[in-house]
N, C-alpha and C positions, 0 to 999 in steps of 0.2 A: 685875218683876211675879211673880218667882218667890214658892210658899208664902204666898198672900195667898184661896184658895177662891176664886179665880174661876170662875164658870159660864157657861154660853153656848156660844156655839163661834168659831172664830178668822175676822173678817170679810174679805170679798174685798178691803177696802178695803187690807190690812196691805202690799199691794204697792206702797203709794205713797209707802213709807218709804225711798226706794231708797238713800239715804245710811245708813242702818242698818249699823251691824259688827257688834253682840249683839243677841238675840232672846230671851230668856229666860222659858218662859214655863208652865216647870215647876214639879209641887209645883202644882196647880189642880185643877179640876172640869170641866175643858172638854169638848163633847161635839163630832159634828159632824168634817165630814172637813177635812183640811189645803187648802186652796184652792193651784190651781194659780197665780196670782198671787205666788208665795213665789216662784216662779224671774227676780221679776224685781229683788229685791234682788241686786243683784250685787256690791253694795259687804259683804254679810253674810259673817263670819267665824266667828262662832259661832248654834247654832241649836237650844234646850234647849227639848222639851216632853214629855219623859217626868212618868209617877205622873200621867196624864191620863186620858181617855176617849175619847181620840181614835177614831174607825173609817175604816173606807175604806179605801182605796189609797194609798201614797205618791205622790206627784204626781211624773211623771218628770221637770216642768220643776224639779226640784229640781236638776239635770246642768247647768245654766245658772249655776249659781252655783260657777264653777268654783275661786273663789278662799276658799271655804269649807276651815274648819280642822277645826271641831266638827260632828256630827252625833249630835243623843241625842233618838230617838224613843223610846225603851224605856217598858216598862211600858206600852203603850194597848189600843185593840183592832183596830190595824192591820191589814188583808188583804188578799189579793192577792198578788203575786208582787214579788220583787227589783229592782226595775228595775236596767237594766242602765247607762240614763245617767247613775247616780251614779259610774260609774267614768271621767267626766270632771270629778269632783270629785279632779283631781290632787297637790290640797295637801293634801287628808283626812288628818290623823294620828287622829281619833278616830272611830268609827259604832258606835255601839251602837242598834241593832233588837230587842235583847232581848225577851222576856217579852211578845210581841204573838200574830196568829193567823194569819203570814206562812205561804205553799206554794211547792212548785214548787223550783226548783235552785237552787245558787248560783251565782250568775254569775263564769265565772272569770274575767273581768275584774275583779271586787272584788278577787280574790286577786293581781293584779298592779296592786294599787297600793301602790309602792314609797313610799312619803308615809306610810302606817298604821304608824305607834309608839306609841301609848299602846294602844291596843285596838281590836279587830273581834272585838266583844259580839252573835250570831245564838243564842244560848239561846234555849229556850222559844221553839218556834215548829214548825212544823211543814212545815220542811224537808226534801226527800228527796234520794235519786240521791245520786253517791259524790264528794266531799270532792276537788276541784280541786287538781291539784299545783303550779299555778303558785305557791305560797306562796314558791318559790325569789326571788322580788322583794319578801319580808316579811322583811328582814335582821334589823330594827329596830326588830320587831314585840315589845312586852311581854307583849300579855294576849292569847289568842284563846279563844274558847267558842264553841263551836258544842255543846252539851251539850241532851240532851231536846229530839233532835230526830227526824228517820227516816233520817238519813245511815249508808248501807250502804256495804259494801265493806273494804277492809283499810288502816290508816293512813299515808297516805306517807310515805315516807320522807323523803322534800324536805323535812320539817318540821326536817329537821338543819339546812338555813341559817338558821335563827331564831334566831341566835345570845345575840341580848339578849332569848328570850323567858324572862318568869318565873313565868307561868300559863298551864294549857294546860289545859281543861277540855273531854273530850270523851265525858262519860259522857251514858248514859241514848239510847242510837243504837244500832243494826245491825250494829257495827265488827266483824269477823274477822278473822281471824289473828294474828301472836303483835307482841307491841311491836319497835317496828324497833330495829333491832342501829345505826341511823344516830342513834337518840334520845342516843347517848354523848357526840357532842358539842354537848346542851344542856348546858352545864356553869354555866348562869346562871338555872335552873331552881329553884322555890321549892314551886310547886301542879302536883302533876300527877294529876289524877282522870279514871281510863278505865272507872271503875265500870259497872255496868250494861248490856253488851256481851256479844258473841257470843265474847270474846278470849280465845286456849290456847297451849298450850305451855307451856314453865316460865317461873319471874321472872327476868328477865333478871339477870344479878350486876352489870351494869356499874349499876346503877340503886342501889348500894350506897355506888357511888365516886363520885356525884354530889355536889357540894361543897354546894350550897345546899339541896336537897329535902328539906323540912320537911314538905311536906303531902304524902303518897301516900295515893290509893285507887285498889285495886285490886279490890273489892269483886264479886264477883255478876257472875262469868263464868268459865270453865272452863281456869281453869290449875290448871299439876299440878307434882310434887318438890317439888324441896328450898326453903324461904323464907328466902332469905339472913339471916342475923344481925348484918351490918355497918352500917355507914352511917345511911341513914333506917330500920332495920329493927330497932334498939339499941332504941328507945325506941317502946314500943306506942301511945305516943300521938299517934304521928306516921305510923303507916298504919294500912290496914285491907284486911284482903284475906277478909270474910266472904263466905261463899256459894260459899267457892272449896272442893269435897269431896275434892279430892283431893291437897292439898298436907299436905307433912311438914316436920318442922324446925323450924329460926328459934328466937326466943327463947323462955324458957321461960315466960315472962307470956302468951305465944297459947295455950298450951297445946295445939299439934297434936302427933300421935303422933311416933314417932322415924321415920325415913327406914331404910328397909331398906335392909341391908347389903349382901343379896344379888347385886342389880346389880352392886357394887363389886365382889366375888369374881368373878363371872363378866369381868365386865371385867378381872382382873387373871391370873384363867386363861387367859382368849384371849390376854394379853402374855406367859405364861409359853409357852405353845403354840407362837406365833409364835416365841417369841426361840427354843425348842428346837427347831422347822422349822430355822430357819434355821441356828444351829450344826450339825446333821447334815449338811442339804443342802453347809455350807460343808466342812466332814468329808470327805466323798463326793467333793466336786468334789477334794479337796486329794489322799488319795490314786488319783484317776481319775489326776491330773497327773505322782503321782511313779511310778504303774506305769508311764505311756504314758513317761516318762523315763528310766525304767530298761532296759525294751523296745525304748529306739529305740537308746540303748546298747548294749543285746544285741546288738540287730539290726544298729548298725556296727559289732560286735569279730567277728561272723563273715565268714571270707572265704569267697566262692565258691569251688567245686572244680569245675575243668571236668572235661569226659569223658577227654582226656587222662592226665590228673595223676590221676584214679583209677585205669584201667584200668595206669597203673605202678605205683599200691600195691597192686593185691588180684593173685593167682596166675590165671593165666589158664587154663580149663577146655574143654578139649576137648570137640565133641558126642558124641563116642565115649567120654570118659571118662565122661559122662553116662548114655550108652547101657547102658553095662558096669555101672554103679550102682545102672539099676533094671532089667535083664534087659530090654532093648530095650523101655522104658517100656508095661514090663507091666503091667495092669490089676489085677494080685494086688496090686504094690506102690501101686496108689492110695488115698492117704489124707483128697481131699479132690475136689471136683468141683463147678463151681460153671458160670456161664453163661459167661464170660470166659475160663476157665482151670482147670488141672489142677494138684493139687499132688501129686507122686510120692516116697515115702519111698525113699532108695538109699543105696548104703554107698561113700563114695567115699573113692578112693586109696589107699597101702597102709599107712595107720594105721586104716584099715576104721572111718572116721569115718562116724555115721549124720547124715545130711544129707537136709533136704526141698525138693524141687526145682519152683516152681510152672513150668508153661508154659504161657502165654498161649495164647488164640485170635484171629488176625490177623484170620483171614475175620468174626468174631462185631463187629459195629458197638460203637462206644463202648466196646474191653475196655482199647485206650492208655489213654484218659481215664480210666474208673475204676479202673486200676493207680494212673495217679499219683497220686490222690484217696486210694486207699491207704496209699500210699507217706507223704502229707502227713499221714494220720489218725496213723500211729504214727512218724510224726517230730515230731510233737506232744507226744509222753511225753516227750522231751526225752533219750533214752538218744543218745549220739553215733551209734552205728553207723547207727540209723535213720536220723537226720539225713542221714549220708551217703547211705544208701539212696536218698532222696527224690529229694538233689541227682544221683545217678548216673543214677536214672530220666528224670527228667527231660534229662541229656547225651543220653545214648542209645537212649531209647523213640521218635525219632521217624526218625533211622535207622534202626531195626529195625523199625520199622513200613512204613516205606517202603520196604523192601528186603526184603515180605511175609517178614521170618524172625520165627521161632518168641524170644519175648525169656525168657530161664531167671535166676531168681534161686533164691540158695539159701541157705540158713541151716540150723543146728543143728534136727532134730525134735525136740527136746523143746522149745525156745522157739517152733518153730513153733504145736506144741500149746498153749502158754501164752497165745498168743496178740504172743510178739514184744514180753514184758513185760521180763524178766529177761536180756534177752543177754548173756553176757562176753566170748564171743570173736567172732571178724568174719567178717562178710558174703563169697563168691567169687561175684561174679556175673562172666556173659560173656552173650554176646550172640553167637546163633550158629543 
C-alpha cells in the first residue's frame, strides 16, 4: 500500500492481522493517530509509515513487538516523548523518528541497543538534554542523526566504538567543546556534519588522515588556527567550515588569511631558552663537580701537623725574650688593641729583627674562638705558613687556654701591617 494517496487514518481493526511480517504503509495521506492495537502484531518485522500525517504519541505498545527489525515513522506529526519500550525491540537494526515534533530526552536505553546497524535517524525534532554515552553498544551502528535538535553538552567520546559508522550527523544542537581526539578511530567515516554548534578550538589534523571523509561540515561555530590542507581539506568541495572568523590557512581555493608566524617564533624562542637553561645549568653543575674534586684532593694531599712536630720546627721563644723586645710590653710599643687581644711591635733577638707580637686576653670570653677564626680567615689565602698557623692554633689554643696563659704569636711587622698578605719568611710562635 506503499505511494497509492491513501487518506483516512489507520483503523483499530489493523491488529487483527497478527500473522503480518510487513506493514508498509508509507508514501500516503493518512491522518489520525497510530492505534495502540499495532503491539499486538507480534509476528511484524517490518513497519513503514513515514511521508504521512500521522499525529499523536507513538503507542508504547509498540515494545511488544519485540521481534521487530524495521521501524520508519519519519516525516509525520508525531508528539510526545520517546518511549522507552521500544528498547525491548531487541532485534531493531533500523528506527528512524525523523523530521516529526518529538520532546523530552533520549532514552538511553535506545542507545544500548546493540541490534541498531543501518541507522537511528532522531533529526528534526525537538529533542533536548545531553546525547547518552551508552552508544559503546552501537559497534555496528552505520548512520546516526541526531541533527536540529536541542541536544546540549559536549560530544562523547564513546562515539569511538562506532567502528562501522559512516554518517554522523550532529549539527543544528547545543554541542560544546572541541571534536574529540577519540573521533580518530572512525576510520570508516564518509559524512560528518557538526555544523551549527557551540564547538572551539582548532580542527583537529587527525580529521585530515581519515581514509573515507568525503563530506565535512564544520560550518558556523567558533573554531580557530590553522585549517589543515590534507586529506578531506584538498578539495573545497568536500568541506565547509563558513562562519568559523577566526581560522587561517588551508587551501588556497577558501581563501582565508596566512596564519601568523608569530606564535611559531615565540615557540621556538622558548625551545631555544630552554635548551640554553639547560646547557649552563648542566655547565654549572659540571664545574661545581670538578672544583669539589679537586678540593677533596686538596684536602687528602695535606697532612695534619700536630702540636708536637711544630713546636720541633719553629725556634722556641722565651717570655723574657719577649719581654726585652718590647720594654716589658710597653704601651709606647703598642701597635694595635682590639677586645681579645694586644698586638706589641718589639725587636727580637740579636739580628734585631722587627717582629709583631699579638697577646691574647684569657679573662675577655670567646678571644680562643675568635683567634682561631682568624687564624682560618688568613689560612684561607692559601700562603703555607698561614696554613700552619691555623693548624698550630688550633694544637695549642686549648692548652694555653686552659692553663689561663697568655698565647703569643708573632710574625714580621711589616706583614703584620699588610695584613698577613705577602709573608716570606716564618712564623716563631710559643706559648707561654
Amino acid at each position: 500500500m506503499w505511494g497509492n494517496y491513501i487518506t483516512g487514518t489507520i483503523p483499530t481493526d489493523i491488529g487483527n492481522l497478527k500473522s503480518s511480517q510487513i506493514l508498509d504503509l508509507a508514501d500516503n495521506m493518512l491522518t489520525g493517530r497510530l492505534p495502540e492495537s499495532i503491539g499486538k502484531l507480534v509476528m511484524l518485522k517490518e513497519f513503514y509509515v513515514h511521508l504521512n500525517k500521522i499525529s499523536g504519541e507513538i503507542p508504547s505498545s509498540l515494545g511488544n513487538v519485540s521481534g521487530l527489525l524495521k521501524l520508519d515513522l519519519g516525516v509525520n506529526l508525531l508528539e510526545g516523548t520517546i518511549p522507552v519500550s521500544l528498547a525491548n525491540c531487541t532485534s531493531l537494526n533500523l528506527l528512524d523518528i525523523s523530521h516529526n515534533h518529538l520532546s523530552g530526552f533520549i532514552p538511553e536505553k535506545i542507545f544500548s541497543l546493540s541490534s541498531l546497524t543501518l541507522g537511528l535517524l532522531l533529526g528534526s525534532n525537538r529533542l533536548s538534554g545531553r546525547l547518552p554515552s551508552q552508544v559503546v553498544d552501537m559497534r555496528n551502528l552505520v548512520e546516526l542523526d541526531i541533527s536540529r535538535n536541542k541536544i546540549c553538552g559536549e560530544i562523547p567520546s564513546t562515539l569511538e566504538t562506532c567502528l562501522m559508522l559512516e554518517t554522523l550527523n550532529m549539527s543544528g544542537n547545543f554541542l560544546r567543546g572541541t571534536i574529540p581526539s577519540a573521533f580518530k578511530k572512525l576510520r570508516s567515516i564518509q559524512v560528518l556534519d557538526v555544523s551549527c554548534n557551540n564547538l572551539s578550538g582548532q580542527i583537529p589534523e587527525f580529521l585530515a588522515d581519515l581514509p573515507f571523509l568525503s563530506n565535512l561540515n564544520l560550518s558556523f561555530n567558533e573554531f580557530k588556527g590553522k585549517v589543515p590542507a590534507e586529506g578531506a581539506f584538498e578539495n573545497a568541495s568536500q568541506f565547509s567550515i563558513a562562519g568559523n572568523n577566526k581560522l587561517c590557512g588551508g587551501i588556497k581555493a577558501i581563501q582565508l588569511p596566512e596564519c601568523p608566524r608569530t606564535k611559531q617564533h615565540k615557540r621556538f624562542s622558548k625551545r631555544v631558552v630552554i635548551v640554553a637553561s639547560s646547557v649552563s645549568l648542566f655547565i654549572t653543575f659540571l664545574l661545581a663537580c670538578i672544583f669539589a674534586v679537586g678540593y677533596r684532593k686538596l684536602s687528602t694531599n695535606r697532612k695534619p701537623l700536630s702540636a708536637a712536630t711544630l713546636e720541633k720546627k719553629f725556634q722556641i721563644v722565651s717570655y723574657q725574650d719577649l719581654a726585652r723586645a718590647t720594654d716589658g710590653f710597653s704601651s709606647a710599643n703598642v701597635i694595635g688593641d682590639g677586645r681579645y687581644g694586644s698586638v706589641y711591635k718589639g725587636i727580637l733577638g740579636p739580628d734585631g729583627k722587627t717582629v709583631a707580637i699579638k697577646v691574647l686576653k684569657p679573662e675577655q670570653r670567646g678571644a680562643h674562638r675568635t683567634f682561631v677564626a682568624e687564624c682560618e680567615t688568613l689560612s684561607a689565602s692559601g700562603i703555607g705558613i698561614l696554613i700552619k698557623l691555623s693548624l698550630l692554633a688550633r694544637a695549642l689554643i686549648s692548652k694555653a687556654m686552659t692553663s689561663k696563659l697568655w698565647y703569643l704569636i708573632l710574625c714580621p711587622v711589616e706583614v703584620w701591617r699588610a695584613g698577613c698578605i705577602q709573608v716570606q719568611g716564618s712564623h716563631k710562635t710559643r706559648k707561654g
